[in-house]
C-alpha positions in Angstrom: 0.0 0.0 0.0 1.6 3.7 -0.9 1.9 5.6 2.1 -0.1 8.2 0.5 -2.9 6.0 0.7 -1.9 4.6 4.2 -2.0 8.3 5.7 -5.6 9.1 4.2 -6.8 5.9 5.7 -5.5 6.9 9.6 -7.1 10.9 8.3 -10.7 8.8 8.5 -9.8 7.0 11.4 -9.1 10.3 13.2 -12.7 11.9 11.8 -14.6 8.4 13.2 -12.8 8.9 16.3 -13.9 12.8 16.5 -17.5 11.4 16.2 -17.3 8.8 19.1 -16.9 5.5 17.1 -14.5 3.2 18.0 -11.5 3.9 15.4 -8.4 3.6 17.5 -4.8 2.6 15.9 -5.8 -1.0 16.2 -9.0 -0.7 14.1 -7.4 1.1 11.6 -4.8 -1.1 11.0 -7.2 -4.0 10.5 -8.6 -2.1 7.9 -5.4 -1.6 6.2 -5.2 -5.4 5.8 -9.0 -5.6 4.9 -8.0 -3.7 2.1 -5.7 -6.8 0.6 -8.9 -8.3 -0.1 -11.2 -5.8 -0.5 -10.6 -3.0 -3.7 -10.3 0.5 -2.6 -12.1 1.7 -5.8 -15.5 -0.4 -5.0 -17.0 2.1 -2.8 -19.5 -0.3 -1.5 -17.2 -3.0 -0.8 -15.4 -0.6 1.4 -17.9 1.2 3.2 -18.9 -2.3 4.7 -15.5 -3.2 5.4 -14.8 -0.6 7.1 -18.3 -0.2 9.0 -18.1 -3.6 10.1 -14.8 -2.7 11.7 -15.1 0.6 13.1 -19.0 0.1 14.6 -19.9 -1.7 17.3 -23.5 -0.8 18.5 -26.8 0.3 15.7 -26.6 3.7 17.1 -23.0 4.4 15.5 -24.9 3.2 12.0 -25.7 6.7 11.1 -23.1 9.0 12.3 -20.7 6.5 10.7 -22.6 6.6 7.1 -22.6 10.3 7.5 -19.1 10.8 7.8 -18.5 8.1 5.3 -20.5 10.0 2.6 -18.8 13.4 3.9 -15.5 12.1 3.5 -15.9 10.3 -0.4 -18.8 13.4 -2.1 -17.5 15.6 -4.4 -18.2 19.4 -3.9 -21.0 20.7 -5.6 -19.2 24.4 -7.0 -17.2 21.8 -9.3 -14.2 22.3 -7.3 -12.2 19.1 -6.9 -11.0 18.0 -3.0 -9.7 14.5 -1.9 -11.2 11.8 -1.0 -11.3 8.3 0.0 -12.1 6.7 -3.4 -9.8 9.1 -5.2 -6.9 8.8 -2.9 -7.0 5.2 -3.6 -7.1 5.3 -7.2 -4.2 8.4 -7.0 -6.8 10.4 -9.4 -6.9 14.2 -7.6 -5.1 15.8 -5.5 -3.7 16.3 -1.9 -5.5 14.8 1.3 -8.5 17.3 3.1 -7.8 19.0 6.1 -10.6 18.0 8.7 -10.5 20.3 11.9 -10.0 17.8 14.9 -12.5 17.2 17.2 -12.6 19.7 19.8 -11.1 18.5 23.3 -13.7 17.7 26.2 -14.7 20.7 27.7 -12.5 22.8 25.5 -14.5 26.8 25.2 -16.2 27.2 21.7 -14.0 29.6 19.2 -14.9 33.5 19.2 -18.3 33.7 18.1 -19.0 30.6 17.8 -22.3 28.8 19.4 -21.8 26.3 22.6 -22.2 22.7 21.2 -24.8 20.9 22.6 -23.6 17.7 24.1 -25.4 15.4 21.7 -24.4 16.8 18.7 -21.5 15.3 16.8 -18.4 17.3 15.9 -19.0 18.9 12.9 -16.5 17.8 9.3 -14.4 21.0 7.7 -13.7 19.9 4.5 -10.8 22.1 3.2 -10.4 22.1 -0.3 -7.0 22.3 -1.4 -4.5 22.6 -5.0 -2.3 20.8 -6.7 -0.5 21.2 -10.2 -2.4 18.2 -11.2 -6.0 20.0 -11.0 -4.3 21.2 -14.0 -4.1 18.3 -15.9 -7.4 17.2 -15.4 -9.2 19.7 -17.4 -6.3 20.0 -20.2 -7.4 18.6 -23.4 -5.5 15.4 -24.6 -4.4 16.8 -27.7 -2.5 20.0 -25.9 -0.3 17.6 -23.1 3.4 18.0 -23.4 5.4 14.9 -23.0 5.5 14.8 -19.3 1.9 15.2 -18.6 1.2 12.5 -20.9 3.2 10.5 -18.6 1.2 11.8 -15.5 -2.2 11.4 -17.3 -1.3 8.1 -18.7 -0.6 6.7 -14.8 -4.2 8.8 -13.5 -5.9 6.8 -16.5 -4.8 3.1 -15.7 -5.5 3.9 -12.1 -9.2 4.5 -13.1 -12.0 2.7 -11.4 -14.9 1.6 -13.4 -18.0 0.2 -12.6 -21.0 -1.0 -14.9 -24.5 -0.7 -13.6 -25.9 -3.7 -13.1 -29.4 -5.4 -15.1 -31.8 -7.4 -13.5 -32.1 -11.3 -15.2 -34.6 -13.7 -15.5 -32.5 -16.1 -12.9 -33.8 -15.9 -9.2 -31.7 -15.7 -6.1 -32.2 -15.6 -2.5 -32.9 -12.6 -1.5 -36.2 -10.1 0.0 -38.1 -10.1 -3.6 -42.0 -11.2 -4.1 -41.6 -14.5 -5.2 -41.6 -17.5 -3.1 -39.1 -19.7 -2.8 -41.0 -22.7 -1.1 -37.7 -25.1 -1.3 -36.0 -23.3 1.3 -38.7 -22.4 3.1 -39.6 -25.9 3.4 -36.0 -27.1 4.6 -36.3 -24.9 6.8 -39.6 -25.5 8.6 -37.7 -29.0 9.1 -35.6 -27.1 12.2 -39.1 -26.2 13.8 -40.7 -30.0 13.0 -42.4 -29.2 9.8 -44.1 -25.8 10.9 -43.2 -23.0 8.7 -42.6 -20.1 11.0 -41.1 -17.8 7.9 -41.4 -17.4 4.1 -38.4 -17.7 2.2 -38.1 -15.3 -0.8 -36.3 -14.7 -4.1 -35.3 -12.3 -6.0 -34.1 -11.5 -9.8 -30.3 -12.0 -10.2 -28.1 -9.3 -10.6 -25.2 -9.1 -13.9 -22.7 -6.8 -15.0 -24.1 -5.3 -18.7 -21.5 -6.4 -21.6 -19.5 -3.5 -23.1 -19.1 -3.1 -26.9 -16.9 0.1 -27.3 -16.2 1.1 -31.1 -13.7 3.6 -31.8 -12.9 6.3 -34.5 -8.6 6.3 -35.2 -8.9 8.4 -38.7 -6.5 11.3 -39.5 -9.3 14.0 -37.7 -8.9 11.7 -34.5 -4.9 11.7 -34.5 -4.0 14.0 -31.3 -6.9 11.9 -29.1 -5.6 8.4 -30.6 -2.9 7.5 -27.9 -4.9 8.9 -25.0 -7.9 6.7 -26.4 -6.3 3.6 -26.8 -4.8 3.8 -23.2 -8.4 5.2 -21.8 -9.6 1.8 -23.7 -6.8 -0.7 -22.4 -8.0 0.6 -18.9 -11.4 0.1 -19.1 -10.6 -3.4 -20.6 -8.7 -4.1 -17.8 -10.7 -2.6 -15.1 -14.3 -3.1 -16.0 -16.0 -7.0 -14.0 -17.7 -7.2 -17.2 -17.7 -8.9 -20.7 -16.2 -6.0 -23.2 -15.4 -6.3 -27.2 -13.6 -3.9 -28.6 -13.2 -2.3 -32.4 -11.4 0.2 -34.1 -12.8 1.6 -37.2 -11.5 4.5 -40.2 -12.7 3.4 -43.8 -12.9 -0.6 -42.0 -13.6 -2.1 -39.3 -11.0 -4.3 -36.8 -11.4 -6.1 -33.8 -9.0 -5.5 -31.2 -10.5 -7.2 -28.0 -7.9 -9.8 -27.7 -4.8 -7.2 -28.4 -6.3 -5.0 -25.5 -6.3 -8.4 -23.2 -2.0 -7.9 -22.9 -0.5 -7.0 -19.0 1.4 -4.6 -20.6 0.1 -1.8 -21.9 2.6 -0.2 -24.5 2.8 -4.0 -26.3 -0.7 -3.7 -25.9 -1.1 -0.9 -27.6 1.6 -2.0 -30.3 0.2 -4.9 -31.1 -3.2 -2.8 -31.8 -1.1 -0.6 -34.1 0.4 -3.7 -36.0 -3.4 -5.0 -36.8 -5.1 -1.9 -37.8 -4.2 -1.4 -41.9 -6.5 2.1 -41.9 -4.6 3.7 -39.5 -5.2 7.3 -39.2 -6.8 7.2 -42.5 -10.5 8.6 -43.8 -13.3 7.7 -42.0 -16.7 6.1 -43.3 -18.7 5.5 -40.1 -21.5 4.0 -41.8 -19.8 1.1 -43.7 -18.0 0.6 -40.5 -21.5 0.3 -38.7 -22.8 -1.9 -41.2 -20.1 -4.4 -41.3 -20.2 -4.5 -37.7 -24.4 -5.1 -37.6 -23.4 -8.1 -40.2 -21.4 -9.8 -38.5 -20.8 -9.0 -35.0 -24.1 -7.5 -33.5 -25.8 -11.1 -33.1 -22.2 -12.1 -30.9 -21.6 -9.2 -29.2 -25.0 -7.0 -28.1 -27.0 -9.7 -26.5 -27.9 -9.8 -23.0 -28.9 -6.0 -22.7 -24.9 -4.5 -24.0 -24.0 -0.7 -23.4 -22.2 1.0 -26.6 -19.5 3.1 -26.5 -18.9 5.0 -29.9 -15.7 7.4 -29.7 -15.9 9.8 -32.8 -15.9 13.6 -33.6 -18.2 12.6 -36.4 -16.4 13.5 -39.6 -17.8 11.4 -42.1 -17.0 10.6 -45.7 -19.8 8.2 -46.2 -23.7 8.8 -47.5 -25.9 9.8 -44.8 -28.8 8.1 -45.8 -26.7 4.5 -44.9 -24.9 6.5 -41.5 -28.7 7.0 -40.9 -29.7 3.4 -41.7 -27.2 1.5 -39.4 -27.3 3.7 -36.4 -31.0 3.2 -36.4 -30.5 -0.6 -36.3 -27.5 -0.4 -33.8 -29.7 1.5 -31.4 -32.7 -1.6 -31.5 -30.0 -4.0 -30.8 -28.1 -2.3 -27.9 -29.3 -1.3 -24.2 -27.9 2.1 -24.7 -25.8 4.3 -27.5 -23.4 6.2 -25.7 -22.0 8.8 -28.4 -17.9 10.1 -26.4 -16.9 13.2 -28.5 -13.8 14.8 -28.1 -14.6 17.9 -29.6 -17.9 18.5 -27.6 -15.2 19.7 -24.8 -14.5 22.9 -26.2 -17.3 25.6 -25.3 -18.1 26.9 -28.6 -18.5 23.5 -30.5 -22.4 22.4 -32.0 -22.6 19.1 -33.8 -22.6 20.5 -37.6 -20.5 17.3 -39.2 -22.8 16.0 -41.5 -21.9 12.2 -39.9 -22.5 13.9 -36.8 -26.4 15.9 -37.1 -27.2 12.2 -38.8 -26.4 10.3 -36.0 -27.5 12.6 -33.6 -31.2 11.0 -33.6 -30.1 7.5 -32.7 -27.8 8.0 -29.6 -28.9 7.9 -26.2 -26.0 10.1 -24.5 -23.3 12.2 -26.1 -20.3 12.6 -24.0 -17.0 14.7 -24.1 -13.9 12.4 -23.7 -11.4 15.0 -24.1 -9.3 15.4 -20.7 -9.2 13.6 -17.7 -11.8 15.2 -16.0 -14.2 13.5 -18.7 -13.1 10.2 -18.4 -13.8 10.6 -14.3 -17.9 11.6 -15.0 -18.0 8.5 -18.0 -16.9 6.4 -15.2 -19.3 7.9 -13.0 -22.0 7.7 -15.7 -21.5 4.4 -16.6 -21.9 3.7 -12.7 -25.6 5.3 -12.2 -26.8 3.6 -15.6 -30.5 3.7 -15.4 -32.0 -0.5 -15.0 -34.8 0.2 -17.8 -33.9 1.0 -21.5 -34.0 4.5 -22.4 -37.1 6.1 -24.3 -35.7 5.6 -28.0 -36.2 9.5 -29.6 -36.8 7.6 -33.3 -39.5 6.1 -35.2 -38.3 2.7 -36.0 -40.8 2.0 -38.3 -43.2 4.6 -40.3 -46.6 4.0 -39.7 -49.5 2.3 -41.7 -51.5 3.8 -43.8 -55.4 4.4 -43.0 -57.5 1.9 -44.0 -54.4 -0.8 -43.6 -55.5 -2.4 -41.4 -59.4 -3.2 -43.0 -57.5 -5.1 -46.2 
């Protein structure tokens, strides 16, 4: 564990102790070994590892879950401060500053009101700066050599979670339907009498990933940044992805991405592609990949990813045709533009106002900053397909319907 890490982790021990819970040295380093087996980037997985160690009776439940949630938010002005999540994954900046707990007895500061005795010590959250709140909001194509080093490191540190769809599979859990095999074996502990109903509930899977990327010439500056962004979410994401790269053809790279090490990753991409930073026809790249890889690839509910700026060299009438039909067979279109960073851009390409219709989100992925709300967006996915904005089919004439 870094000792950046390692010092954050004792910097929420101190704020639990300040609120009464039972977060001395001893606790805290059992949650430093918890965190061998539990990843610091599931931000679930550690709130209940560290709940179950630092509280001992149900009244510490809420204080604890407040302080948790005080310690990991983000600020709401858009201003960026540490925390527990981001510490972990090295991804922002210097540790908070949380005023200490204020001694037993100790007189309240100048004109400030007596604390009653039953209220917990309140959290100052001091937001603080760093060279590398910089880097986060500088776009890809402007990083010297340097910060492409330092942004290359924030990438692969990344966390990324998929929200999660509900199956046709059952499970135990607190659903509505019965699950009368259970409950039966266990009436058997009370001679036969069934004393509670056992329940199930739908089973919970990650989404698969299908993430198809522009690398024509308009997409040059971005390409390096994107390949690494997609080696990391390869690597990171507990879910099936496929991944192609597309200019005037379409290749699939899923099993070059798959490497340990990410620059012979990355080279063995380069070696495969033959259209490398070439034109780009979006729709013939579509339709080859509806052909024959949409029947593999986008069952079981898949999310798209499409990184493009939308320059197009193709005929918008078939751009038009095989979005529409890529949108039926996905979950969700998720449209990552680079140039939709800047604050003067509208989508005029002539591939991009065609495509426009058919895609669910449209993104920036243009700095670091982006790539940390994607992640974050791709987190809070919504369960139920989105309302699709298209008619998929044009209507029937009157009197149809009588013939």
């Amino acid at each position: 564990m870094s000792g950046q890490l390692l010092g954050n982790v004792l910097v929420f021990g101190r704020v639990l102790r300040g609120l009464g819970l039972d977060a001395g040295p001893d606790r805290m380093v059992d949650l430093v070994e918890a965190l061998d087996h539990v990843p610091i980037g599931r931000k679930r997985d550690f709130a209940h590892a560290a709940r179950a160690l630092c509280v001992r009776r149900p009244e510490e439940i809420a204080r604890f879950e407040k302080a948790f949630e005080v310690f990991w938010r983000k600020p709401p002005d858009g201003e960026t401060a540490m925390d527990l999540r981001s510490l972990g994954e090295r991804r922002r900046f210097r540790r908070p500053a949380f005023a200490p707990a204020p001694l037993p007895g100790a007189a309240p500061p100048d004109g400030a009101e007596p604390a009653d005795a039953d209220t917990p010590p309140v959290l100052h959250l001091t937001l603080t700066y760093s060279a590398q709140e910089l880097l986060r909001r500088k776009d890809f194509g402007e990083l010297t050599g340097e910060e492409l080093e330092t942004v290359t490191r924030a990438i692969r540190q990344l966390a990324w979670e998929l929200a999660r769809r509900r199956t046709r599979r059952l499970e135990p859990g607190d659903g509505r339907a019965l699950d009368l095999r259970r409950t039966l074996r266990n009436s058997l502990r009370h001679g036969g009498e069934v004393l509670e109903w056992k329940r199930r509930r739908p089973r919970a899977k990650a989404r698969p990933v299908v993430v198809l990327a522009d690398i024509s010439g308009s997409m040059e500056r971005y390409t390096r940044m994107l390949l690494l962004f997609l080696y990391a979410l390869a690597r990171g994401l507990d879910a099936p992805i496929e991944t192609f790269l597309f200019g005037t053809r379409l290749s699939r790279v899923t099993r070059e991405l798959e490497g340990r090490d990410p620059e012979e990753a990355l080279a063995q991409v380069a070696r495969s592609v033959p259209d490398w930073s070439g034109g780009t026809r979006i729709g013939d790249a579509l339709a080859e990949f509806n052909l024959r890889w949409a029947r593999r690839v986008l069952g079981r509910g898949a999310v798209i990813l499409l990184i493009s700026d939308g320059w197009d060299r193709g005929e918008p009438e078939g751009l038009r045709a095989e979005m529409a039909r890529l949108q039926r067979s996905a979950h969700r279109v998720i449209w990552l533009n680079p140039l939709l960073g800047a604050p003067d851009y509208e989508p005029l390409a002539r591939g991009m106002r065609t495509a426009m219709p058919f895609v669910d989100d449209f993104l920036p992925v243009h700095d670091l900053a982006s790539l940390e709300d994607l992640a974050r967006h791709l987190e809070q996915l919504p369960i139920d397909r989105p309302l699709r904005r298209q008619q998929t089919r044009p209507p029937a004439p009157a009197g149809a319907a009588a013939r």
